[in-house]
N, C-alpha and C positions, 0 to 999 in steps of 0.2 A: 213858290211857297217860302224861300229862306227871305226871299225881300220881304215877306208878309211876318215871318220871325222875327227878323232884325226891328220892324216896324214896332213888334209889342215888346222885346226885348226896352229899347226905346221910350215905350209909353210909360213901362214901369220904371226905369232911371228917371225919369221928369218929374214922376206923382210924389216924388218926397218921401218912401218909402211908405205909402198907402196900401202897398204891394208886395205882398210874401212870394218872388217867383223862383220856381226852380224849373230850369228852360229845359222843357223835354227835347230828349235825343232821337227820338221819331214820332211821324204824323204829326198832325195840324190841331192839336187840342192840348191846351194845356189848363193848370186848375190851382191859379194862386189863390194865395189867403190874403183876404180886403181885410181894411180896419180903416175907422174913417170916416166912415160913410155910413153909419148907423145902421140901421135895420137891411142887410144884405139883401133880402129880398123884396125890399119897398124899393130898394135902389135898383132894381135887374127890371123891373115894373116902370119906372122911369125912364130909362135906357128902353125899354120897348117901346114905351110911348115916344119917342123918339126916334128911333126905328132899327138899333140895335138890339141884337137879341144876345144878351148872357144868360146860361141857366146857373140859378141860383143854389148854390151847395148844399140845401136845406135838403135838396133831391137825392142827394147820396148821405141825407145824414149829418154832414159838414156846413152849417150855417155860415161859417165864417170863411168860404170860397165862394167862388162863380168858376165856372165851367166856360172858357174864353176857346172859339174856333177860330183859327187864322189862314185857313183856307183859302178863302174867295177872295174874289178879284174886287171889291169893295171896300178892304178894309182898308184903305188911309182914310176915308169917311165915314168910317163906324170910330179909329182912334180919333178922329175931331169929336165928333160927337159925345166919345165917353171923356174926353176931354175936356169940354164945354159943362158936362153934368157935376165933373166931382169940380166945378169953379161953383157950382151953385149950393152942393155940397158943405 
């Protein structure tokens, strides 16, 4: 799981500050604030079509987050991917 931290830790230095993060101190879910990328939950909707799943901060209330799990053993190919989105972005 810390390789999968370091991983997003990572994604968010590269996005240009796209990325409000505050690196939680335990478990595998963190919940930055996006800017950027317009409608946050048209962009989590993309990202699924695609085949990652972020839940969209509208769910707790917070529109201007996603809900990022960095869990699983997939994610260097879930960071390509939300990587590849906010270029079309």
């Amino acid at each position: 799981m810390l390789d999968n931290l370091r991983l997003v830790d990572e994604l968010f230095e590269r996005t240009g500050g796209l990325f409000e993060w505050v690196r939680p101190v335990a478990g595998p879910i963190g919940f930055p604030r996006v800017s950027g990328v317009g409608d946050v939950d048209a962009w989590c909707e993309r990202l699924a079509a695609a085949g990652v799943l972020l839940l969209p901060g509208s769910v707790y209330d917070r529109p201007e987050h996603v809900r990022v799990g960095f869990g699983r053993t997939h994610l260097p190919e879930a960071v390509a991917v939300i990587e590849e989105q906010l270029a079309l972005t």
